[in-house]
C-alpha positions as CSV (number, residue, x, y, z in Angstrom):
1,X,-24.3,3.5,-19.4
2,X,-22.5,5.9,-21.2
3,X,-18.6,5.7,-21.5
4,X,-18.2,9.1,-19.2
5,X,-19.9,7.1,-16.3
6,X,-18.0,3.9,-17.1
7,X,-15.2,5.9,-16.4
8,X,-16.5,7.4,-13.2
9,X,-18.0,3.8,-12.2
10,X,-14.4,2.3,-12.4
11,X,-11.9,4.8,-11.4
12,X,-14.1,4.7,-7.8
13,X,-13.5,1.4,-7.8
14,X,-9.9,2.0,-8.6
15,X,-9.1,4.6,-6.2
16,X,-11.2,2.7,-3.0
17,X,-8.5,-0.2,-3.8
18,X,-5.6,2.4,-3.5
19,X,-6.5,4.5,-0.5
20,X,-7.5,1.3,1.2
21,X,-5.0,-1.4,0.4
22,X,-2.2,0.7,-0.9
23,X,-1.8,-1.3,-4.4
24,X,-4.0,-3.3,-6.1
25,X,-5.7,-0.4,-8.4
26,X,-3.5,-0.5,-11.0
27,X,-4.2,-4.1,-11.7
28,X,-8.2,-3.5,-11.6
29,X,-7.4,0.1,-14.0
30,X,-6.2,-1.7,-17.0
31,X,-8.8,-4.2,-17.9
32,X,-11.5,-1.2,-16.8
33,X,-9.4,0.6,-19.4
34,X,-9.8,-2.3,-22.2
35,X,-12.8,-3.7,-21.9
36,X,-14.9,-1.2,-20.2
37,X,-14.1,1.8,-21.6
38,X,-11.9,-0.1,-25.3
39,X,-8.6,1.0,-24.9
40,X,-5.7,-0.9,-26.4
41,X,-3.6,-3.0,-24.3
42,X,-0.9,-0.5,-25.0
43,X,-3.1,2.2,-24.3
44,X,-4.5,1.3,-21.3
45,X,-1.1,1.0,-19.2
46,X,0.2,4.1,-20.1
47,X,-3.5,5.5,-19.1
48,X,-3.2,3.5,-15.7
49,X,0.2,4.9,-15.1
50,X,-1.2,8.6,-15.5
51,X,-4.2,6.9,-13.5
52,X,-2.4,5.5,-10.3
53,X,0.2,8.9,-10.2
54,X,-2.5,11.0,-9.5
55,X,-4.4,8.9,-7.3
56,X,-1.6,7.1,-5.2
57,X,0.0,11.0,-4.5
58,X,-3.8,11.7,-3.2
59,X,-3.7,8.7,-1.2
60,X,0.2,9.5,0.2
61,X,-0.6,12.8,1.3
62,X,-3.9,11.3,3.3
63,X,-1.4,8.9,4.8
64,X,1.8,10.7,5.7
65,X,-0.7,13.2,7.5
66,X,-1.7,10.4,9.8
67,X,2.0,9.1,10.1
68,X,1.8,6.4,8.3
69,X,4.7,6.5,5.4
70,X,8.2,5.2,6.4
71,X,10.0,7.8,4.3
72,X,13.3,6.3,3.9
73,X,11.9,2.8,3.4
74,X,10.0,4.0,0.5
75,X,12.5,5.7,-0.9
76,X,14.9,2.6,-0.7
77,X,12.4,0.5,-2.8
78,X,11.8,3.2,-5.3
79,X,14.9,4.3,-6.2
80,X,16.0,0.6,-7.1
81,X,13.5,0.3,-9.2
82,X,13.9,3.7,-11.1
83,X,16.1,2.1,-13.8
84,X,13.8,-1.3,-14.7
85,X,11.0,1.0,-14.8
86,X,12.4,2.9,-17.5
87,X,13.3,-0.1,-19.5
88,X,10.4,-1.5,-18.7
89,X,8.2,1.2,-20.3
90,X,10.3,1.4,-23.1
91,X,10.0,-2.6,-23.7
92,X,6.2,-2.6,-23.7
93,X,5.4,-0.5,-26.5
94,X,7.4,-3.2,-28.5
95,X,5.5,-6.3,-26.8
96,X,2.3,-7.2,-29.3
97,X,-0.8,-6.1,-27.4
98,X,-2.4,-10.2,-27.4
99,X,1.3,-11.7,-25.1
100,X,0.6,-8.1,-23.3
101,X,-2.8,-8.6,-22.2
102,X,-2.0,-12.8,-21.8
103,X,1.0,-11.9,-18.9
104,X,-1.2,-9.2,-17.1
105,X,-4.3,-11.6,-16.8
106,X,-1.6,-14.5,-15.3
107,X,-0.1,-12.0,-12.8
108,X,-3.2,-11.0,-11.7
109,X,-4.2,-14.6,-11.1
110,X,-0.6,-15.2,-9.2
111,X,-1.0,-12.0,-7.3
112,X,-4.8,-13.1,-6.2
113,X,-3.7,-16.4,-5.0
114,X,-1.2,-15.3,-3.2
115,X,-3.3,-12.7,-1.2
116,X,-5.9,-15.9,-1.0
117,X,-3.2,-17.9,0.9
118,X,-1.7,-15.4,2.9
119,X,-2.5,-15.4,6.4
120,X,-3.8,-11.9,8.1
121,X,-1.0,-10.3,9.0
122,X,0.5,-10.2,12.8
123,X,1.5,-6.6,14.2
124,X,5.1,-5.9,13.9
125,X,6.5,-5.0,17.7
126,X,8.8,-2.9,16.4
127,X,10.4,-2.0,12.7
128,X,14.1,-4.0,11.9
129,X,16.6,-2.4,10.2
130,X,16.2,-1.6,6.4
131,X,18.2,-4.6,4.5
132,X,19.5,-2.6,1.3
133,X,20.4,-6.0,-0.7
134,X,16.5,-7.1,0.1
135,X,15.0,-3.7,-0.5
136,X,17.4,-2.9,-3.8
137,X,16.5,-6.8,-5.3
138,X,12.6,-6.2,-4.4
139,X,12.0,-3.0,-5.7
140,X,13.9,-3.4,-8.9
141,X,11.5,-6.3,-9.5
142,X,8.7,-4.0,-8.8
143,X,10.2,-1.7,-11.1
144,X,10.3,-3.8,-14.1
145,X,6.7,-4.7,-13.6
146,X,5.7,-1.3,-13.3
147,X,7.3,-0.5,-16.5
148,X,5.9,-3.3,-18.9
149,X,2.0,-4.0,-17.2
150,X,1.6,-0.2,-15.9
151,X,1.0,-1.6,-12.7
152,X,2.5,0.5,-9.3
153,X,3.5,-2.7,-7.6
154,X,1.8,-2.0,-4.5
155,X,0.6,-5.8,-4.2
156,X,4.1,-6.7,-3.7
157,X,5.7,-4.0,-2.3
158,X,3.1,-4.2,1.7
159,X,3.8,-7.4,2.1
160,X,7.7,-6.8,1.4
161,X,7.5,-4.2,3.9
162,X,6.0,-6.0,6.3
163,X,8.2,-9.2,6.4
164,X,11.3,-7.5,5.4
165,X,11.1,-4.2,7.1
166,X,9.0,-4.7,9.8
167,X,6.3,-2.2,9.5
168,X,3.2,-2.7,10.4
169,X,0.2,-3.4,8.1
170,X,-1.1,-0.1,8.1
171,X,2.1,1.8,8.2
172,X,3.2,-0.4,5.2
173,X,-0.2,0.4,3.2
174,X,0.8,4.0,3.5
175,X,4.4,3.5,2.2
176,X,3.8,1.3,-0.4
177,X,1.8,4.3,-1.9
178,X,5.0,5.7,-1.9
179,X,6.7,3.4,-4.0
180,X,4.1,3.4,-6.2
181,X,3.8,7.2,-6.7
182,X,7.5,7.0,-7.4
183,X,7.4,3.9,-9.6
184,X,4.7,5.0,-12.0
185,X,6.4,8.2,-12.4
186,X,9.3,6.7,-13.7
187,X,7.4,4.2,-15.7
188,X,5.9,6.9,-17.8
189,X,8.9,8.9,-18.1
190,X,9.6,6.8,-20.8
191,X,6.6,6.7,-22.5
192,X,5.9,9.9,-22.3
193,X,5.8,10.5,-26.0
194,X,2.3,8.3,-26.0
195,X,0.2,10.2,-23.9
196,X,-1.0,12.5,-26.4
197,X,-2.6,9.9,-28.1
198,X,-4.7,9.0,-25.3
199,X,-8.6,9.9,-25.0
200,X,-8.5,12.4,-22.3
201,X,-12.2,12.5,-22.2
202,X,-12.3,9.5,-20.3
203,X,-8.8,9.2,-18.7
204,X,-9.6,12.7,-16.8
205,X,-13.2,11.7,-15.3
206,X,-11.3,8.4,-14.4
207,X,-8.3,10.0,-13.0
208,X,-10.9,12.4,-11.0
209,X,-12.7,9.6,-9.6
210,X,-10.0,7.8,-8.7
211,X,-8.5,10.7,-6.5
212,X,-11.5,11.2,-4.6
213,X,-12.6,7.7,-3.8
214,X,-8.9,7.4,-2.8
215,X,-10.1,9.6,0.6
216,X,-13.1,7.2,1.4
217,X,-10.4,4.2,0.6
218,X,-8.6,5.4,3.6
219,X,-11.3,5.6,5.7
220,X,-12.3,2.3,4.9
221,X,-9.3,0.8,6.0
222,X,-9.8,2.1,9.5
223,X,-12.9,0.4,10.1
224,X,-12.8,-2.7,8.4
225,X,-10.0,-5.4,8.8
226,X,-7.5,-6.0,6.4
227,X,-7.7,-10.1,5.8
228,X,-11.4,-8.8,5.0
229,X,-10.4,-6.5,2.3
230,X,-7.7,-8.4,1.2
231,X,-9.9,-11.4,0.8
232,X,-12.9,-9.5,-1.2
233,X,-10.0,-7.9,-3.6
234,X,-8.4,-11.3,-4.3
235,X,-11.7,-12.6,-5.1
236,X,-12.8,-9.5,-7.7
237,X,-8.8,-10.3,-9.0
238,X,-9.3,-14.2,-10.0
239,X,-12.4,-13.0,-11.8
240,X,-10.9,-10.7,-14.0
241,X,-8.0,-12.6,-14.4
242,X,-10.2,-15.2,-15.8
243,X,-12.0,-13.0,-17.8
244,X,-8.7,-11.8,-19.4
245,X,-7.4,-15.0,-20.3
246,X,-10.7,-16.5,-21.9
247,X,-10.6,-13.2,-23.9
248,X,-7.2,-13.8,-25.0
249,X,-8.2,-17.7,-25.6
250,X,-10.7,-16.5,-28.3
C-alpha cells in the first residue's frame, strides 16, 4: 500500500474516532503518523495537531447543528488550558523523541484502562452548575497534555463533563470537540515555526480523510451505544500502546 493510501486508510480511522467519541483521534494520529506513514516523534504531534484542528472543527459544526455543544462549558475548559498548551508545545520540541514516544505509549495505556473500567454512563437529569475551580484545574491539565503529546484531550475532557458538569453523554461528546478544537489551536500556536517542515503530501490526504469520516463518526454514534464504542476504542488503544512501548524497548 502506498504511503498516500496509508494516509487515507488512517486519517478515516482518525476522524470516525472524533466525530463519534469526541476525542480519542489524536491518540490513534500519532503512532499512524510514526510508524505508518515514518514521521518523527516530533513530527508527528505537530502533524496531529494540524490533524485534529481541522477534523474536530468539522466534527463541532455537525454537532452544534444538532444542539449538542454546551458553549460556555467548553469555553470554560479551553480557556484554562490556553496557557499550558502553549508551554506545553514549546517544551516538546526540547523533549528527545525516544522519552516522547515512551510517555505517549503509557498514556495511551492509562487512558484505555480507564475507559476499560468505566461503567457506561447514566443520563444526566439535568446539567449542574459549571464549577470554575473544577473546570479551570481540569482543563489546564488537558492543556498541558495537548501541548507536549499533540493530543486534543477529548478522552478526558467527556467524562469531566459528564461527572462535573452534568451533561449528558452525547451533549458532552459534542463539547469536548470544543475544547479540543480550541486546545490544539493553541497547542500549535507555538510551534508554528515547524510546520513548514512537515510532508504535506501525506498530512493533507490525512487531514482530508479525517474531515470526512468525521460526518459518518457522528452518525455512528447515533446508532450504536456508547459502552460499545468505548469498549472497541479502548481495546484498539492497549494495542498500540503496547506496540509503542515494545518499540521503544528495542
Amino acid at each position: 500500500m502506498t504511503p498516500v493510501l496509508l494516509a487515507l486508510a488512517a486519517g478515516a480511522v482518525v476522524g470516525l474516532a472524533l466525530g463519534a467519541l469526541g476525542g480519542g483521534g489524536s491518540v490513534l494520529a500519532v503512532p499512524a503518523l510514526i510508524y505508518l506513514l515514518g514521521f518523527s516523534p516530533a513530527a508527528a504531534t505537530t502533524a496531529s495537531l494540524v490533524i485534529v484542528v481541522l477534523t474536530s472543527a468539522t466534527a463541532l459544526y455537525g454537532h452544534a447543528r444538532d444542539g449538542r455543544v454546551r458553549w460556555r462549558a467548553g469555553l470554560a475548559f479551553a480557556a484554562a488550558g490556553a496557557v499550558p498548551a502553549l508551554l506545553g508545545g514549546t517544551l516538546a520540541a526540547r523533549i528527545p523523541d525516544a522519552l516522547l514516544t515512551a510517555a505517549f505509549a503509557v498514556l495511551a495505556a492509562v487512558v484505555a484502562t480507564r475507559m476499560l473500567r468505566a461503567g457506561r454512563p447514566g443520563p444526566a437529569i439535568g446539567e449542574r452548575p459549571l464549577r470554575p475551580r473544577r473546570a479551570a484545574g481540569v482543563g489546564a491539565g488537558l492543556g498541558a497534555v495537548t501541548g507536549v503529546l499533540g493530543v486534543g484531550g477529548g478522552f478526558l475532557a467527556v467524562p469531566a463533563l459528564v461527572t462535573g458538569v452534568g451533561l449528558r453523554m452525547r451533549v458532552a461528546v459534542g463539547t469536548s470537540l470544543l475544547v479540543i478544537t480550541v486546545n490544539s489551536l493553541t497547542a500549535l500556536t507555538a510551534r508554528a515555526d515547524t510546520t513548514a517542515d512537515l510532508d504535506w503530501s501525506l498530512v493533507a490526504p490525512f487531514a482530508a480523510a479525517a474531515m470526512l469520516a468525521a460526518w459518518d463518526g457522528r452518525r455512528l454514534a447515533t446508532r450504536t451505544s456508547a459502552d460499545t464504542l468505548q469498549r472497541a476504542f479502548a481495546m484498539a488503544l492497549l494495542a498500540v500502546s503496547a506496540f509503542m512501548l515494545a518499540e521503544a524497548a528495542l
